[in-house]
Every structure is written in C-alpha cells, then in structure tokens.
NUFI-817613 format. One record per residue: residue number from 0; chain; x, y, z of N, C-alpha, C, O in turn. Coordinates in nm, 2 decimals. Atoms other than C-alpha are relative to their C-alpha. Example, Ala and Ser with C-alpha at 12.3 -4.5 7.8 and 13.67 -1.06 7.14 Angstrom:
% residues 2
0,A,0.09,-0.12,0.00,1.23,-0.45,0.78,0.09,0.12,0.00,0.19,0.12,0.07
1,A,-0.09,-0.11,0.00,1.37,-0.11,0.71,-0.08,0.11,0.08,-0.03,0.22,0.09
END
This chain:
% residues 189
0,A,-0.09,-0.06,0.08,7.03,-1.30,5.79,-0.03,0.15,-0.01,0.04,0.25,0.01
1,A,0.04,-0.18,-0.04,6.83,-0.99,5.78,0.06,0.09,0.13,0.13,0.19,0.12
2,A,-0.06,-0.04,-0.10,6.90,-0.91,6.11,0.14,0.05,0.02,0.15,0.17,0.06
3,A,-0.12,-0.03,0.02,7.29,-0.94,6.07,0.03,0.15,-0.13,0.13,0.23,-0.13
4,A,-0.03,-0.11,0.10,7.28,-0.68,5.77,-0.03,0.11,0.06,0.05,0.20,0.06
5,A,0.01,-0.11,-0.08,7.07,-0.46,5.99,0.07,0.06,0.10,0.08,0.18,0.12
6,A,-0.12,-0.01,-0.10,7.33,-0.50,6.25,0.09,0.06,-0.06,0.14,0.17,-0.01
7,A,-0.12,-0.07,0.04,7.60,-0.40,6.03,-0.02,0.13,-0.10,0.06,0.20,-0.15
8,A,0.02,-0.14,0.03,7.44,-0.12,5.89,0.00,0.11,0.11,0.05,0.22,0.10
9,A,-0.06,-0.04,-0.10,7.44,-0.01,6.22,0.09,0.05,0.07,0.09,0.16,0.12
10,A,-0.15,0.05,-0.03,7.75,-0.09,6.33,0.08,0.14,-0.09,0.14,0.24,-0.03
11,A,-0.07,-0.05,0.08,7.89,0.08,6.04,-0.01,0.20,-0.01,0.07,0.29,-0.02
12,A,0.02,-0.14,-0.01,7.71,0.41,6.05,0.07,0.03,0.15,0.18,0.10,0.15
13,A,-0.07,-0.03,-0.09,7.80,0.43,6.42,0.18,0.03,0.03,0.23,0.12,0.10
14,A,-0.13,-0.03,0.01,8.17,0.39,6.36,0.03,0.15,-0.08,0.11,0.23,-0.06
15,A,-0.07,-0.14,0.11,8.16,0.68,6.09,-0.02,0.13,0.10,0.05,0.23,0.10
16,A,0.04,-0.12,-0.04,7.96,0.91,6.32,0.07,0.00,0.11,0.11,0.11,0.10
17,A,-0.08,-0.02,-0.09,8.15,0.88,6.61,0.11,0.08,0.06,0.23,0.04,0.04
18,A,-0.07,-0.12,0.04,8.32,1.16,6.68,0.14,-0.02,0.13,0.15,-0.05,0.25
19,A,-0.11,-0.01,-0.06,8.69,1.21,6.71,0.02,0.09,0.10,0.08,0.05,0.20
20,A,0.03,-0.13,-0.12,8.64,1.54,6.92,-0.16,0.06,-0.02,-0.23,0.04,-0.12
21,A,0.08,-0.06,-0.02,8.36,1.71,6.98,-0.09,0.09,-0.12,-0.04,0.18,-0.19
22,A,0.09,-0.06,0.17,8.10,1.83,6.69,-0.03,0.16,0.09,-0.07,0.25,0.01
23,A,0.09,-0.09,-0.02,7.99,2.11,6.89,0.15,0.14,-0.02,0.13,0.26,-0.01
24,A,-0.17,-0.08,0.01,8.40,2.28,6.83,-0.01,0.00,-0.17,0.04,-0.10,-0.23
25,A,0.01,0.04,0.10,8.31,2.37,6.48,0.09,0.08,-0.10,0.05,0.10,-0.21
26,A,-0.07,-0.08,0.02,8.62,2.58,6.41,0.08,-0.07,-0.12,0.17,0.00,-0.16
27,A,-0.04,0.08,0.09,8.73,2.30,6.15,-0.13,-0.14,0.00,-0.14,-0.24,0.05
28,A,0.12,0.08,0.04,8.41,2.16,6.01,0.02,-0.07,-0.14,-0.04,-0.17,-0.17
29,A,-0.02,0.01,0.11,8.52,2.13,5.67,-0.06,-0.17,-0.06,-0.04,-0.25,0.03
30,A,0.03,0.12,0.07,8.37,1.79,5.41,0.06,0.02,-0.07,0.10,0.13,-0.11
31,A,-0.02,0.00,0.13,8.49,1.68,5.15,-0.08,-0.10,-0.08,-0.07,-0.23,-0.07
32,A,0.08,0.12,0.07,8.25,1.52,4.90,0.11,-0.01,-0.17,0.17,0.08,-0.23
33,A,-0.07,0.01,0.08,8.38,1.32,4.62,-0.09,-0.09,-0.07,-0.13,-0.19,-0.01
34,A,0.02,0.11,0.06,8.23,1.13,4.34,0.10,-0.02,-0.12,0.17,0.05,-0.19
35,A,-0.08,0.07,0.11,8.35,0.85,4.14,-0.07,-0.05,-0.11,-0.18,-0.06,-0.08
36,A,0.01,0.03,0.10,8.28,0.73,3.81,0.11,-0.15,-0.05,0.20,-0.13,-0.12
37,A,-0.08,0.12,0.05,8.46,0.36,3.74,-0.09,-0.10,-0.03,-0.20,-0.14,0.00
38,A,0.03,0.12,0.11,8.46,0.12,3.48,0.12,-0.09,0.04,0.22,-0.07,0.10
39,A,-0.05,0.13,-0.08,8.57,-0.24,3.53,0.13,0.01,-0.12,0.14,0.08,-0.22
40,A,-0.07,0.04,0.16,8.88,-0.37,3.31,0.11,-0.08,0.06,0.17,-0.08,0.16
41,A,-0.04,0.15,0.02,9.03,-0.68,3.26,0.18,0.00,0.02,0.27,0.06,-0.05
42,A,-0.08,0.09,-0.04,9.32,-0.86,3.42,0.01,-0.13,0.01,0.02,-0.21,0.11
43,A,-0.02,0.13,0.03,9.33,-1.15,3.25,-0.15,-0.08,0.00,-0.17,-0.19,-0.05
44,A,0.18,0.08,-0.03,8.93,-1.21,3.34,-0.09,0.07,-0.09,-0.13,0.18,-0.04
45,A,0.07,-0.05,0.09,8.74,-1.11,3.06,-0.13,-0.03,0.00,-0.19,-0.06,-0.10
46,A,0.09,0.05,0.03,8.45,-1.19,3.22,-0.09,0.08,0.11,-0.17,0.03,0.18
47,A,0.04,-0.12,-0.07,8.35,-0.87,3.42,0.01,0.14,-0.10,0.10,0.19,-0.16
48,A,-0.03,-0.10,0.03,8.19,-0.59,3.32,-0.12,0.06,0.07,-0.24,0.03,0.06
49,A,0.09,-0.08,-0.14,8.07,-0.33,3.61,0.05,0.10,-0.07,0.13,0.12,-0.16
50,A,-0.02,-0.16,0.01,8.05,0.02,3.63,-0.02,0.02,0.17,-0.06,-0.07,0.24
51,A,-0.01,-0.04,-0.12,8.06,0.17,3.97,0.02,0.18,-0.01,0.10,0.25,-0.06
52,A,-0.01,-0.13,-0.05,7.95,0.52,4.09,0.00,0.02,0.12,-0.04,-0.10,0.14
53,A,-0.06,-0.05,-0.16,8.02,0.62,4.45,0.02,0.15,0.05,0.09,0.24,-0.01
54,A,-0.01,-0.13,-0.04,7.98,0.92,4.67,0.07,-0.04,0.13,0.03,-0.13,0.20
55,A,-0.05,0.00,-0.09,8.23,0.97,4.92,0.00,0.10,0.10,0.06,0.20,0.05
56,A,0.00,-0.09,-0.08,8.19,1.19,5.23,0.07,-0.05,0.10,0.03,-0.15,0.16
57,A,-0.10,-0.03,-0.06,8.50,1.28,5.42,0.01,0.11,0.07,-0.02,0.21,0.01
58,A,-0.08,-0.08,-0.05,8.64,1.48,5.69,0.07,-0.04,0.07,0.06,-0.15,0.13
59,A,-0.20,0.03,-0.05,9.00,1.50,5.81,-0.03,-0.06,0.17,-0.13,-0.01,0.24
60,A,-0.03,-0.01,-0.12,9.06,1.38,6.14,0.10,-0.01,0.12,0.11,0.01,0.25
61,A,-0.21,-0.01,-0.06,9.46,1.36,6.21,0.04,0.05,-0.09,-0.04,0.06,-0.18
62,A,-0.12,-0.09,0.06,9.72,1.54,6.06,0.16,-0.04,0.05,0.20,-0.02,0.16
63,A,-0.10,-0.02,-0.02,10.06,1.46,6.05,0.12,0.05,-0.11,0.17,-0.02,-0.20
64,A,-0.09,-0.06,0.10,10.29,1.67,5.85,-0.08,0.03,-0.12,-0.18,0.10,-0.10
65,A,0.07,-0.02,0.13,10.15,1.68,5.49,-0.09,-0.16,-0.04,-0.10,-0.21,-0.15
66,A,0.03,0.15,0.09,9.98,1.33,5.50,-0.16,-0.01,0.13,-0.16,-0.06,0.24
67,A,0.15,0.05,-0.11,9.57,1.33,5.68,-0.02,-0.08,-0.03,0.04,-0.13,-0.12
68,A,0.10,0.11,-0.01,9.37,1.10,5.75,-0.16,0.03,0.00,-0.20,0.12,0.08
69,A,0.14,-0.03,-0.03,9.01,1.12,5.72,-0.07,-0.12,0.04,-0.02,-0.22,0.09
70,A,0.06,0.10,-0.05,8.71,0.91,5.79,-0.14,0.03,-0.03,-0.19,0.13,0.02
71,A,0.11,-0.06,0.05,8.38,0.92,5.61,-0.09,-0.13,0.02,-0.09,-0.22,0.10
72,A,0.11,0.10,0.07,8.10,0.73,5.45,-0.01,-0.01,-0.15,-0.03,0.07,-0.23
73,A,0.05,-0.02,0.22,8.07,0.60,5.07,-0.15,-0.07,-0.01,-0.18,-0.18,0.03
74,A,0.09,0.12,0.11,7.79,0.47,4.91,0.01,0.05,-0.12,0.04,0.16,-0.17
75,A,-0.04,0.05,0.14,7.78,0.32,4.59,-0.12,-0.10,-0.08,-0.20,-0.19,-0.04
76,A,0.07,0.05,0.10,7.61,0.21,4.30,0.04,-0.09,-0.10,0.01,-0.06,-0.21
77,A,0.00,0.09,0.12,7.74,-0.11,4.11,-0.10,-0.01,-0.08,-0.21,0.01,-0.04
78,A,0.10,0.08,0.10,7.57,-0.24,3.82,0.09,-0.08,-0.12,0.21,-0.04,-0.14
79,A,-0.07,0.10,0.13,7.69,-0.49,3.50,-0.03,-0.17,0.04,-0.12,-0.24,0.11
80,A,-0.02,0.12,0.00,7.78,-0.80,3.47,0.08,-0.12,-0.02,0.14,-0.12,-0.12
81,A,-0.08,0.09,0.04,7.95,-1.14,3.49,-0.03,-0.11,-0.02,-0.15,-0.15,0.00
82,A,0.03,0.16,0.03,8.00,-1.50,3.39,0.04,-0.07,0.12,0.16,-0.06,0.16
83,A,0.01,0.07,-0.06,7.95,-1.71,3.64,-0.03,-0.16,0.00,-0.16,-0.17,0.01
84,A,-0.01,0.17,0.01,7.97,-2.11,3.62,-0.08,0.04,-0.15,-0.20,0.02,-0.16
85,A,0.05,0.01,0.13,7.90,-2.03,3.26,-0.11,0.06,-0.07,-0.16,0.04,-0.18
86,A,0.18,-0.11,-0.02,7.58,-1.79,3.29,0.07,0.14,0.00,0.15,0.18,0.09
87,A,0.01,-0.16,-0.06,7.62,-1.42,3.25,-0.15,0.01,0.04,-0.26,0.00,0.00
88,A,0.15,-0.11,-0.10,7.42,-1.26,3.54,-0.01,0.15,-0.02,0.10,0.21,-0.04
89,A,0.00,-0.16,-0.01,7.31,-0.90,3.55,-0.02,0.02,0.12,-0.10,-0.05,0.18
90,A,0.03,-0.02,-0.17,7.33,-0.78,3.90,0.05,0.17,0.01,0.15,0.22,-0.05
91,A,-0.05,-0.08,-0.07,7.33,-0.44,4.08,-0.06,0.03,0.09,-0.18,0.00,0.08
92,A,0.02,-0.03,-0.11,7.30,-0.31,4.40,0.03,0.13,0.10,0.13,0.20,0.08
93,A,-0.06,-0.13,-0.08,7.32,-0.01,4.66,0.08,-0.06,0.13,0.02,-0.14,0.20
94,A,-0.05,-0.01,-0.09,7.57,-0.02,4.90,0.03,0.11,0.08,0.02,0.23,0.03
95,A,-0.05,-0.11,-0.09,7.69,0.19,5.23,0.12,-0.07,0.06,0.14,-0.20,0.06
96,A,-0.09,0.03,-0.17,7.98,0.17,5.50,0.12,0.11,0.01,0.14,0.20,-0.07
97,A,-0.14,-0.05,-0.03,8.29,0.31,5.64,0.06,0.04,-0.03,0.12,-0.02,0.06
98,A,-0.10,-0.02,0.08,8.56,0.44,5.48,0.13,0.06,0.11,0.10,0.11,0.22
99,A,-0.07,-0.07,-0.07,8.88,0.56,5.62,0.11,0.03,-0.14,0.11,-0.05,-0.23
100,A,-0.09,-0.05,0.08,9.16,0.76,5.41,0.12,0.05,0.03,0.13,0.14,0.11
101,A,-0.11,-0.13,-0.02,9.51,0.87,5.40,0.07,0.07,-0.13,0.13,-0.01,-0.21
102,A,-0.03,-0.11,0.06,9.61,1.14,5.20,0.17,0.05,0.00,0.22,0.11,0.10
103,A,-0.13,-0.08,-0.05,10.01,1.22,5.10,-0.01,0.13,-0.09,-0.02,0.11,-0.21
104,A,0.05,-0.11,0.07,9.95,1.55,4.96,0.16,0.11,-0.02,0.23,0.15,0.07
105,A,-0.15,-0.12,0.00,10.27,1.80,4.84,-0.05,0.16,-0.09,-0.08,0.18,-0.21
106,A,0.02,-0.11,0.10,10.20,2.16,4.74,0.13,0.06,-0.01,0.24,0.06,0.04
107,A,-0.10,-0.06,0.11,10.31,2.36,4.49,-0.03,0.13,0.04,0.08,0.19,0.04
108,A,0.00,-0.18,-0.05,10.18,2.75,4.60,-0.13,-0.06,0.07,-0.18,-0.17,0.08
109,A,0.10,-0.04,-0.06,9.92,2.88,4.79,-0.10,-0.10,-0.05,-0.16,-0.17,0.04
110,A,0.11,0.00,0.04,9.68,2.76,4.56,-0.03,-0.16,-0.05,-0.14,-0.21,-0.06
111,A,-0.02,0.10,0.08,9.78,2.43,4.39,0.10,-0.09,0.05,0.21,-0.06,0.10
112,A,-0.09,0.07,-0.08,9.89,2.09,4.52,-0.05,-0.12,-0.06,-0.16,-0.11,-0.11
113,A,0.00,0.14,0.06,9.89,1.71,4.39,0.00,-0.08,0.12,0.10,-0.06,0.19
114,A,-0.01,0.09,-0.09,9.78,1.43,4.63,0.03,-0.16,-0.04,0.00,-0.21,-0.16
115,A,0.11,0.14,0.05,9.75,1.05,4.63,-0.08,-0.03,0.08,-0.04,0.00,0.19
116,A,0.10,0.05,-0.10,9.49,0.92,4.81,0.00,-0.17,0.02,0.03,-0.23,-0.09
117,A,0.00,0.14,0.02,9.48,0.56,4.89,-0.11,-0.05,0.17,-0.08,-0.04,0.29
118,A,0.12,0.07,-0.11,9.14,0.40,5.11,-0.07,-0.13,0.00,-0.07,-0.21,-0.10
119,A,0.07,0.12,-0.06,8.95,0.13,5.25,-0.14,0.02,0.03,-0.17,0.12,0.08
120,A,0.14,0.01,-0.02,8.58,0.06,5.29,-0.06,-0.16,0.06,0.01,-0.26,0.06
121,A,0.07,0.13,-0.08,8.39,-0.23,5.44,-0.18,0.02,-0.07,-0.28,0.05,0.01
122,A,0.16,-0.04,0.10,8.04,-0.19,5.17,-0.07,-0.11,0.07,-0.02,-0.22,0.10
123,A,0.13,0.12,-0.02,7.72,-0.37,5.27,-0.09,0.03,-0.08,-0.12,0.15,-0.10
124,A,0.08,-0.03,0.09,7.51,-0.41,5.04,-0.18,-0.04,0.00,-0.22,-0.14,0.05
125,A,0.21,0.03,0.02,7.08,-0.42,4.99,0.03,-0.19,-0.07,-0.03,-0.28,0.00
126,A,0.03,0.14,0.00,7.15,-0.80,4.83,0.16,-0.04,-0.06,0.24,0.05,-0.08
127,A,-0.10,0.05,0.01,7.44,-1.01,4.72,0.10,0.06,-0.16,0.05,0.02,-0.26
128,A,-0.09,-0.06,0.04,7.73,-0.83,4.51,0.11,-0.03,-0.06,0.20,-0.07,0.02
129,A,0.03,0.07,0.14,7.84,-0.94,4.20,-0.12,-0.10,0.03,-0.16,-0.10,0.15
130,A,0.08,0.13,0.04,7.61,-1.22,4.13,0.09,-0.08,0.03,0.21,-0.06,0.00
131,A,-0.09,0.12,-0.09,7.75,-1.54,4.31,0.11,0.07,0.08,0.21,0.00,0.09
132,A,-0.04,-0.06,-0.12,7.90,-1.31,4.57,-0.06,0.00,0.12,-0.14,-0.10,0.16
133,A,0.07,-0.06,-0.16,7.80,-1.16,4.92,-0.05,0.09,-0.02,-0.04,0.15,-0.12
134,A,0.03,-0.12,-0.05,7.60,-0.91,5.08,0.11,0.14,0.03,0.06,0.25,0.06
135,A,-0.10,-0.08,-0.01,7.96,-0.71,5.11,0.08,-0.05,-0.02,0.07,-0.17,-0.06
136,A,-0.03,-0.06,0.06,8.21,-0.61,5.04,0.14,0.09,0.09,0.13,0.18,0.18
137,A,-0.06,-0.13,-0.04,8.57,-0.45,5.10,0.02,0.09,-0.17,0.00,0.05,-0.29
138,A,-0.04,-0.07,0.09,8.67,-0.20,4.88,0.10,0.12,0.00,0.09,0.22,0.07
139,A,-0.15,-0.04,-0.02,9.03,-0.08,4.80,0.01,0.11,-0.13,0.00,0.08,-0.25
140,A,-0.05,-0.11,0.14,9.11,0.26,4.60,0.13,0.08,0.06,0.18,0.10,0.17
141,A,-0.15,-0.06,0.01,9.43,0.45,4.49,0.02,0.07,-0.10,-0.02,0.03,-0.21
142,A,0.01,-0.10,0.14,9.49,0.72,4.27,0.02,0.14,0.08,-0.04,0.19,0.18
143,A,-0.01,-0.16,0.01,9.66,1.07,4.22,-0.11,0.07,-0.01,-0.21,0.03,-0.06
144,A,0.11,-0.15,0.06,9.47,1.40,4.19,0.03,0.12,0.03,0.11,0.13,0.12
145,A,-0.02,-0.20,0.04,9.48,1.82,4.14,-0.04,0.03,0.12,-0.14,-0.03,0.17
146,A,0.13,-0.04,-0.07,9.34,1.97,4.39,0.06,0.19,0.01,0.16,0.22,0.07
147,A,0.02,-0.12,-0.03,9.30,2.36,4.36,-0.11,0.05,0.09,-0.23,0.02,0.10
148,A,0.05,-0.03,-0.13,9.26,2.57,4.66,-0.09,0.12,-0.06,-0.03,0.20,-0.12
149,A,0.10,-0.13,0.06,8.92,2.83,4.54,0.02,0.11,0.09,0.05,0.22,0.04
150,A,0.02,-0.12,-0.11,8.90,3.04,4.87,0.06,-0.11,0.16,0.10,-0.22,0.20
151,A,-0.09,0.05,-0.13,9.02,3.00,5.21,-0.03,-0.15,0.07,0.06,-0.22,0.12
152,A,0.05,0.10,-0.07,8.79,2.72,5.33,-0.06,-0.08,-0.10,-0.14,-0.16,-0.05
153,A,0.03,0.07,0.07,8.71,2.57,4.99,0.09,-0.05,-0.10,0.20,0.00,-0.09
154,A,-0.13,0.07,0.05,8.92,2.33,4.74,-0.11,-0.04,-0.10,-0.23,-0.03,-0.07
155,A,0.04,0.12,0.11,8.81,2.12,4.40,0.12,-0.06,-0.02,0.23,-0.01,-0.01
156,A,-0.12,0.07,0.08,9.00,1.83,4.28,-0.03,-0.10,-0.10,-0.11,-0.18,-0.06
157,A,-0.04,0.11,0.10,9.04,1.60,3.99,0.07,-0.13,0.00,0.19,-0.11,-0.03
158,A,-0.13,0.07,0.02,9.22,1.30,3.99,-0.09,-0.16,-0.05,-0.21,-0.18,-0.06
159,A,-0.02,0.12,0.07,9.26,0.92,3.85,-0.04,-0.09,0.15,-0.03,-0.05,0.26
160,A,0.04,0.08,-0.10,9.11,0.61,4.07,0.04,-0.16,-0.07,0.00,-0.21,-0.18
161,A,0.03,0.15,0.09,9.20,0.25,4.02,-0.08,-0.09,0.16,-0.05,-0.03,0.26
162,A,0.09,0.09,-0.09,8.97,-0.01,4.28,0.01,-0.14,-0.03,-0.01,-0.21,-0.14
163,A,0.01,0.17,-0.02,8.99,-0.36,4.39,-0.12,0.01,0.09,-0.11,0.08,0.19
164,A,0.07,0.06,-0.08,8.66,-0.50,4.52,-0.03,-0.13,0.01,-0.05,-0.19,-0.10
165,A,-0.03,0.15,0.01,8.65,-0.85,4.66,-0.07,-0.01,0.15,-0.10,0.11,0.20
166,A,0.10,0.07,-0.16,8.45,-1.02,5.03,0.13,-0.06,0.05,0.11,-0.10,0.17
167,A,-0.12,0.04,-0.07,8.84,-1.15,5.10,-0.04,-0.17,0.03,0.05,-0.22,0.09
168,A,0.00,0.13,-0.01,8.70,-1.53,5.11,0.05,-0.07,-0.13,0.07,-0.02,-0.24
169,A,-0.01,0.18,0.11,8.78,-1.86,4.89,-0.12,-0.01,-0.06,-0.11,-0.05,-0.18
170,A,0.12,0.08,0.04,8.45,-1.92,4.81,-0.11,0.13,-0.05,-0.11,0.24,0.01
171,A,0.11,-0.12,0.02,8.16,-1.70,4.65,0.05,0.16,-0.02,-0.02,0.26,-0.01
172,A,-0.09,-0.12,0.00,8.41,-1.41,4.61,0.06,0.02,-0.16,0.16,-0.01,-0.22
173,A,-0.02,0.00,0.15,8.37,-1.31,4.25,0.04,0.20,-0.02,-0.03,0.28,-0.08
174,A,-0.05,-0.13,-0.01,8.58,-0.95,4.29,0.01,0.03,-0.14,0.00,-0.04,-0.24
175,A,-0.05,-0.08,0.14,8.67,-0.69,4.03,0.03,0.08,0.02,-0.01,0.16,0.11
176,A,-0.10,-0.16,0.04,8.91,-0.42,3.92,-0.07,0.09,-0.04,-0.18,0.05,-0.07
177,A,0.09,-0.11,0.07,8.76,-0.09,3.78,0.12,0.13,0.04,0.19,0.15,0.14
178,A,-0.05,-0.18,-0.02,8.92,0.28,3.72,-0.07,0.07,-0.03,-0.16,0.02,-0.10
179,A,0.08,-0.13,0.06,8.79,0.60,3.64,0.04,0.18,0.04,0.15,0.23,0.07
180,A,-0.07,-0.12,-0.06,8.84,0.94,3.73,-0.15,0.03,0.13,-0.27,-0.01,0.13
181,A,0.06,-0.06,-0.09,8.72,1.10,4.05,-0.01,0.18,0.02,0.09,0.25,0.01
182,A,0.07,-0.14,-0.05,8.53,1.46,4.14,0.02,0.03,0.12,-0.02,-0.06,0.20
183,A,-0.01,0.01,-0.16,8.62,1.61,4.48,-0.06,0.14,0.01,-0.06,0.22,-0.08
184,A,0.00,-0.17,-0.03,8.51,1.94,4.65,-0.01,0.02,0.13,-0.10,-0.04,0.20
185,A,0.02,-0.04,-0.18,8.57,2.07,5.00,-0.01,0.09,0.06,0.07,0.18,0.04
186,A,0.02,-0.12,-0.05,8.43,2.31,5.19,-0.05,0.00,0.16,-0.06,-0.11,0.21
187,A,0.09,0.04,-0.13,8.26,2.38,5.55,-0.12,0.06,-0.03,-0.14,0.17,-0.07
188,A,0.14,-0.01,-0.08,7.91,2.35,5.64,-0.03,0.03,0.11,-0.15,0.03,0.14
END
C-alpha cells in the first residue's frame, strides 16, 4: 500500500511539473498563490464537521479569450470530525496533488475585474481522509472573486469558495461540503 501512495505522489508531482513549454522562456513566469480557509456545512448531514486550509499554486497555461486555464499544486490541511457507524472520530491529515483550473474572468478597467474560478484536484493524503474514508481524495471548488490589478505583473484577489470532497466510490466514501473565503496573489518570480 505504501508503495502505491509513493507512486502517486509521484505520479502526481510529475504531472504538475511538466512543462507545457519550456521553463527556460521566462517571459510569462507569473504564480499565483492562493489560500483557502473552509468550513464544513450541512446538507442535510449534520454529522460533519471539518475545516480545511489549502494552499494553491497556479500558473496559467492556455488562454482563450477571457477564460485560462491553469495548472498547479494544492496542498491541504483537513482536520474535525465525523460520525461514523455511530462513533465520532477525530481525524486529520496532510494532503498534496494536482490541480487544474479554469478561470471566466470579465473586467471592468485597467485595474479591476471579477472572475469565477471553478477546479479539480486528485488529493493524496499521509493516511486515510475523513475517518472511514481513503488515502484520497478528489476535490471540487467554485466560487467568484475581485481580483485587483497592483502593478503590471502583480494582482490580489478575494473571493467566495464553496468545495465538494468525496474518493467517488460506494463504499468507505464519507465526503463533505465546506465554504469559505479565498486569498490570491499573483505575481512573477
């Protein structure tokens, strides 16, 4: 089992670093780092309660019209708790993986523009995720946000996050909702 997690940590970093063109053309290097802050909340299951912090590192790598795509790495920090066959467990864990994003983004001037963002992740995690879950983990976010342009090659943004995480099986697949707000900032290194 070990083995396989090592594998897909692997795997996973490989996919992120892999480059769409050439790293050494650094004429659009730009990141964007983003953290999240989300809290769980109830749809009908009143028997979850996580928090989730997450750092997302992003850069663009298509463009079409006003809508990128990027392609990063998150890791993330669950922790809380649920009831499980009649037991609340406390469980948390560090995760990493993949992320990919697309961005419909509309501005308003030079300086000021409102996106949504909406992404995907494939998390692996150090041990199994909720309690009576998996080792992973996808993980689905969506949510508006601000984003002011500072200087030519730098940006912050603000915005709203809501998240589904779930392992996508029948069995041992004890998912959860969470929102919160998210922190962004972009610039080149």
């Amino acid at each position: 089992m070990r083995r396989l997690i090592y594998s897909l940590f692997i795997i996973s970093f490989l996919l992120t670093c892999l480059a769409g063109q050439s790293y050494c053309y650094a004429a659009d290097s730009k990141l964007e780092l983003e953290w999240e802050y989300l809290t769980s909340y109830s749809k009908g299951r009143l028997d979850r309660d996580i928090d989730t912090v997450s750092l997302h590192i992003l850069k663009e790598i298509a463009k079409t019209g006003n809508k990128p795509i990027y392609r990063g790495i998150t890791i993330t920090r669950p922790t809380g708790s649920l009831t499980y066959h009649g037991q609340t467990l406390n469980r948390s864990a560090v995760g990493i993986g993949p992320t990919y994003m697309i961005r419909a983004k509309k501005h308003y001037s030079d300086k000021l523009s409102t996106a949504l963002d909406i992404s995907g992740s494939l998390i692996l995690y150090d041990k199994a995720f909720p309690a009576g879950g998996r080792a992973f983990n996808f993980m689905w976010r969506i949510g508006p946000k601000l984003i002011y342009k500072t200087s030519e090659d730098s940006s912050i943004n603000v915005g709203y996050t809501v998240m589904h995480v779930s392992n996508g099986f029948n069995s041992h697949n004890p998912g959860y909702e969470a929102n919160g707000v998210s922190i962004g900032f972009v610039t080149k290194f």
